[in-house]
C-alpha positions as CSV (number, residue, x, y, z in Angstrom):
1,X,19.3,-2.4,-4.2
2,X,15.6,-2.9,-4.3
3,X,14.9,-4.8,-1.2
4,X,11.9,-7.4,-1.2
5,X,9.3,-5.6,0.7
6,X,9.6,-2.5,-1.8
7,X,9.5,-4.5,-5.1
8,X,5.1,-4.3,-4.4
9,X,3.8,-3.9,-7.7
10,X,0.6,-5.7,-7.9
11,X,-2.0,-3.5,-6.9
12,X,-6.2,-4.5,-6.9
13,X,-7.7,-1.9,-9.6
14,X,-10.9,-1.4,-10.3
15,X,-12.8,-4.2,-9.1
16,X,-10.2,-6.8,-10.9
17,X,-7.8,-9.4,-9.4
18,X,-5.6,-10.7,-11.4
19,X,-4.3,-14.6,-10.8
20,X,-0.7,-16.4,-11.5
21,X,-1.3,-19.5,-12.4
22,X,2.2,-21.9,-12.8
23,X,2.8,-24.1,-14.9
24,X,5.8,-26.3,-17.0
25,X,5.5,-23.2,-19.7
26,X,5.3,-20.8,-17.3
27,X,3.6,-18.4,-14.8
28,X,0.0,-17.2,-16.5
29,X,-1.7,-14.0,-15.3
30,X,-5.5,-14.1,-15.1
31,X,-7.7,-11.4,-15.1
32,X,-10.8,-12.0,-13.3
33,X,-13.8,-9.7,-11.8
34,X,-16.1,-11.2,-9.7
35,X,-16.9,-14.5,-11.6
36,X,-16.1,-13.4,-14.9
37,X,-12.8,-14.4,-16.3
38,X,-11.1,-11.8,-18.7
39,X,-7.9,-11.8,-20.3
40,X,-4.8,-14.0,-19.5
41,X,-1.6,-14.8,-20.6
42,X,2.2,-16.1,-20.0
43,X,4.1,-13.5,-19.0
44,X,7.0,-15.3,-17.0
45,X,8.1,-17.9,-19.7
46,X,10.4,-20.4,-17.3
47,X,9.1,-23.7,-16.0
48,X,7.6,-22.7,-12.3
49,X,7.4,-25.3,-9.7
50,X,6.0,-23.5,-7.0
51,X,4.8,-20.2,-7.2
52,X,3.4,-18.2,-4.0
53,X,1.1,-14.8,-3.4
54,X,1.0,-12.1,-0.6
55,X,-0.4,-8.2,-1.0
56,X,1.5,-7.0,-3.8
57,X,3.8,-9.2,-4.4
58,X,4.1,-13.0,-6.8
59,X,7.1,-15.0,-5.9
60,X,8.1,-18.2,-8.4
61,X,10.5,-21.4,-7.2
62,X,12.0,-22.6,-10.4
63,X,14.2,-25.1,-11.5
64,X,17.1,-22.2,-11.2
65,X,16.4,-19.4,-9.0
66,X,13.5,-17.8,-6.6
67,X,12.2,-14.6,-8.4
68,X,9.9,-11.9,-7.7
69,X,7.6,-11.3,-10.3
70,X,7.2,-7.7,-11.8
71,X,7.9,-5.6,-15.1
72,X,11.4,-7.1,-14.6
73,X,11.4,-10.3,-12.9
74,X,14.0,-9.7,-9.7
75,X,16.3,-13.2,-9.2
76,X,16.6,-13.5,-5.3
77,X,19.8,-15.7,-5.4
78,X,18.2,-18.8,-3.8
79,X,19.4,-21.3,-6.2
80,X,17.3,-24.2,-7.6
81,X,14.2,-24.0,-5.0
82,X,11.5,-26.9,-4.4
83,X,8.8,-24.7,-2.4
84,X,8.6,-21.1,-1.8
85,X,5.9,-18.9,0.6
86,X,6.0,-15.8,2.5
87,X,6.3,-15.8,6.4
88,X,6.7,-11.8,8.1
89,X,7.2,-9.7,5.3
90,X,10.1,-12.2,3.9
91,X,10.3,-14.9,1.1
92,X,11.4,-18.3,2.5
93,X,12.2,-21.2,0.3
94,X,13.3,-24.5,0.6
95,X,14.9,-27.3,-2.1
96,X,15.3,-30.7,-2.8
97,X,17.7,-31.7,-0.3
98,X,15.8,-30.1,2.9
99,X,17.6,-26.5,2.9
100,X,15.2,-23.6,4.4
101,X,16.2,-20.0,3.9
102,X,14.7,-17.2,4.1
103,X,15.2,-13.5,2.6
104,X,14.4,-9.6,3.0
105,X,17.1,-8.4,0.1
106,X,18.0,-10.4,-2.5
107,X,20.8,-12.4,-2.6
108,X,20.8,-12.2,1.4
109,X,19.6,-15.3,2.7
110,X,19.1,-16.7,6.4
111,X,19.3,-20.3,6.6
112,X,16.7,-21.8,8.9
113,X,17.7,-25.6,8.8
114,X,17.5,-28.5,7.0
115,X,14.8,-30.7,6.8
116,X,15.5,-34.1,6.7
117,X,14.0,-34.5,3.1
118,X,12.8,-32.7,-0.3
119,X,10.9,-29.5,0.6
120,X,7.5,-29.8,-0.8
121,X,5.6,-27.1,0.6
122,X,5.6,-23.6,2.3
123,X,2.9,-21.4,3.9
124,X,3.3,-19.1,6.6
125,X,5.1,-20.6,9.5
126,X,4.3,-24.2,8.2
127,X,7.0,-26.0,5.7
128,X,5.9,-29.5,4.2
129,X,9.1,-32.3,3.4
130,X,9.6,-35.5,2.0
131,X,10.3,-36.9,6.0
132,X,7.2,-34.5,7.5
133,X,5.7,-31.5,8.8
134,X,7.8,-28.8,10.0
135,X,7.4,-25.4,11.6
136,X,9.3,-22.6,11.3
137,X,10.9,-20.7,13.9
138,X,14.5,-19.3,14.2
139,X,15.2,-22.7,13.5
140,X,13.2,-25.6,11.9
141,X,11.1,-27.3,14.4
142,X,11.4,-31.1,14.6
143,X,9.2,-33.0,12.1
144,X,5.6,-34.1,13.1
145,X,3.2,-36.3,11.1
146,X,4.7,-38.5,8.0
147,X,6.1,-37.1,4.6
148,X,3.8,-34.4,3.5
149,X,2.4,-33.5,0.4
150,X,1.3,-29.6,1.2
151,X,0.7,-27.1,4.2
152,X,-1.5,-24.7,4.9
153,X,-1.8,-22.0,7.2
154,X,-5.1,-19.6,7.7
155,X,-7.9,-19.5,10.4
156,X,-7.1,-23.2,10.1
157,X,-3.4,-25.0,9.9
158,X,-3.6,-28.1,7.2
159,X,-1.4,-31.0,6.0
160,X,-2.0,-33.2,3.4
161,X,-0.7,-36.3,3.8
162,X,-0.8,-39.9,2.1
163,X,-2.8,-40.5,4.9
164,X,-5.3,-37.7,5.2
165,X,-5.8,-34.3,5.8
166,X,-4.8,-32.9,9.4
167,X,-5.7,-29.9,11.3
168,X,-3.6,-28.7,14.0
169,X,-5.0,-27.7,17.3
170,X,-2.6,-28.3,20.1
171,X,-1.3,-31.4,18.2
172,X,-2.3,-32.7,14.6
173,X,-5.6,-34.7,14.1
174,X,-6.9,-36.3,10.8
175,X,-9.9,-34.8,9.4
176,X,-10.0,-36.7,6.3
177,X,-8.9,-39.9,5.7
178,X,-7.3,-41.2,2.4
179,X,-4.5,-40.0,0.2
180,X,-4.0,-35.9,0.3
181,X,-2.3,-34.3,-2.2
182,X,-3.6,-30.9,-1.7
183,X,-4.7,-28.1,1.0
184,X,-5.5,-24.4,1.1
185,X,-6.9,-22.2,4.0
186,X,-7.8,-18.5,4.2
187,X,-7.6,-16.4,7.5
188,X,-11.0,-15.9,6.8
189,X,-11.7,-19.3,7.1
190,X,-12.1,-20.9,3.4
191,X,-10.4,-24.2,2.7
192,X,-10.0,-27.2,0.8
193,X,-8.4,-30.5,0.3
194,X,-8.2,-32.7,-2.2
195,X,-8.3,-36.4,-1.3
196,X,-7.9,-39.5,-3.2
197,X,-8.8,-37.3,-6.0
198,X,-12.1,-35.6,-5.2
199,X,-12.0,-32.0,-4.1
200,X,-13.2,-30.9,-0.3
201,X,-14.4,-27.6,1.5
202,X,-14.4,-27.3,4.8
203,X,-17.3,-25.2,6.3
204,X,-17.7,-23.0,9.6
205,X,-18.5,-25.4,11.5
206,X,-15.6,-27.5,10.7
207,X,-17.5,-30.4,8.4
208,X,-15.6,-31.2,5.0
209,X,-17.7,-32.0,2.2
210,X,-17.0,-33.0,-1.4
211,X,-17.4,-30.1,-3.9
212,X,-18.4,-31.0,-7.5
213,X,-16.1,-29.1,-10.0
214,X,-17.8,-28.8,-13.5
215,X,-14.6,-30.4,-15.4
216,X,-13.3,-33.4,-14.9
217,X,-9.6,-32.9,-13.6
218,X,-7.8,-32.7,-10.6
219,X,-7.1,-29.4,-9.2
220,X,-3.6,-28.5,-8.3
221,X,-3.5,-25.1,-6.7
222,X,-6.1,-22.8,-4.5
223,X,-6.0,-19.2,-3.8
224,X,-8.3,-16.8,-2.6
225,X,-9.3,-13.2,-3.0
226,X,-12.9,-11.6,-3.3
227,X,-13.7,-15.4,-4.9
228,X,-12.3,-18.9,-4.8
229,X,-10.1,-19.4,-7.4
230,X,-8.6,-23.3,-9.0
231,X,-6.2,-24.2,-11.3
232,X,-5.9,-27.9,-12.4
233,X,-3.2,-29.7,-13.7
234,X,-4.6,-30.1,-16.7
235,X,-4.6,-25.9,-17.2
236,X,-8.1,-24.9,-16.5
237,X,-8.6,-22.1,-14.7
238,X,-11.7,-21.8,-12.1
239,X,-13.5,-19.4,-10.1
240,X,-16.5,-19.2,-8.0
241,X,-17.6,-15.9,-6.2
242,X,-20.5,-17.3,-4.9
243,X,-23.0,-18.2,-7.4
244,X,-21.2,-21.5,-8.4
245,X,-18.2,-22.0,-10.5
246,X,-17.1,-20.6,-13.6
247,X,-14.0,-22.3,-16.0
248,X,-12.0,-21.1,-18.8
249,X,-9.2,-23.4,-20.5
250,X,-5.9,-21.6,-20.5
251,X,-3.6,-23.9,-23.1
252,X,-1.2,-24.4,-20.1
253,X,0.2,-27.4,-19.4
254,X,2.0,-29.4,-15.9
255,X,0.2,-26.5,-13.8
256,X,1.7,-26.6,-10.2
257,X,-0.5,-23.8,-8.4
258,X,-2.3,-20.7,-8.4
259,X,-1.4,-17.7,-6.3
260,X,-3.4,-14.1,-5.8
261,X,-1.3,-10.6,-5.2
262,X,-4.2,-10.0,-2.6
């Protein structure tokens, strides 16, 4: 049996990173160096509706199963999943009625708990529901904050909520007021929000100011690798490495996220 932490086949080459970008047709893969966007295409052709990175390794939360992307896409035996992430060197997922599990081999799942709604979110120790923020230990923490729209966890841990975007430090405190539907954060200390539909990055110091995208459409997934890369609902595909942002359409439609195999 392969077991997850072996099934690493995504490996940086030559300068290149390639993005997964999902989406109702599918999970794209983007090849981009530095700023410049090269090839891309579908090459996992079932509706994604979350879809997750960590070194190596591209995991996708469909409407059936959670699989590990690769030549041949390995089914984990999750079932239908709402959210997935990676948390110690294992997948967890969660669903539409609050279940948490998480996984080393496939088809061997530890159940967490149940949250006590629709999991929306997962990163790192953080999971976001339908009925709040939880936290993930050997069992699910109980729920701070209000439903919850994403999570993120980096030098900084985020929630986006309908009303703002919190930080935790010692207890959660808004940052941003208004109606968050997205956040990111980096251990190197990149993040952003998006907030009654403008987009945010949050600086060194802590300050969040608007960031002017040069299209005109919400973004709807973050990652981050040797640049800052966005996909927006709409399927365009964005990426700044530090001389302002680049686009290219990608034909994809109902995008849910973008994730890196950095």
């Amino acid at each position: 049996m392969t077991t997850i932490e072996e099934k690493r086949i995504f490996a940086k080459k030559s300068g290149r990173t390639r993005a997964f970008v999902g989406s109702g047709v599918g999970v794209a893969a983007v090849s981009v160096s530095a700023d410049l966007v090269g090839e891309f295409g579908v090459e996992y052709r079932t509706a994604a509706i979350d879809v997750a990175g960590r070194a190596g390794q591209i995991a996708v939360a469909t409407g059936e199963d959670v699989v590990l992307l690769g030549d041949e896409p390995l089914e984990l035996g999750f079932g239908a999943a709402s959210a997935v992430g990676f948390r110690d060197g294992a997948v967890v997922a969660g669903d539409e009625n609050g279940r948490v599990a998480t996984a080393t081999d496939p088809d061997v799942w530890s159940e967490i708990g149940s949250a006590g709604g629709a999991v929306r979110a997962i990163d790192g120790d953080l999971a976001a529901a339908s009925d709040g923020v939880y936290r993930l230990s050997e069992r699910l923490d109980d729920p701070d904050l209000d439903a919850a729209a994403d999570v993120a966890s980096g030098a900084v841990d985020l929630a986006a909520t309908a009303a703002g975007v919190y930080r935790y430090q010692d207890g959660w405190t808004r940052e941003i007021e208004g109606d968050a539907t997205l956040v990111a954060a980096d251990a190197d200390g990149r993040a952003h929000a998006v907030v009654d539909s403008v987009f945010y990055a949050r600086t060194s110091g802590g300050e969040w100011s608007p960031v002017e995208l040069p299209v005109d459409a919400d973004p709807a997934g973050v990652a981050y690798g040797p640049a800052t890369y966005v996909a927006t609902a709409d399927g365009t595909f964005l990426v700044d490495a530090g001389d302002g942002w680049r686009h290219q359409p990608l034909g994809l439609r109902g995008v849910v996220g973008c994730a890196v195999a950095e």
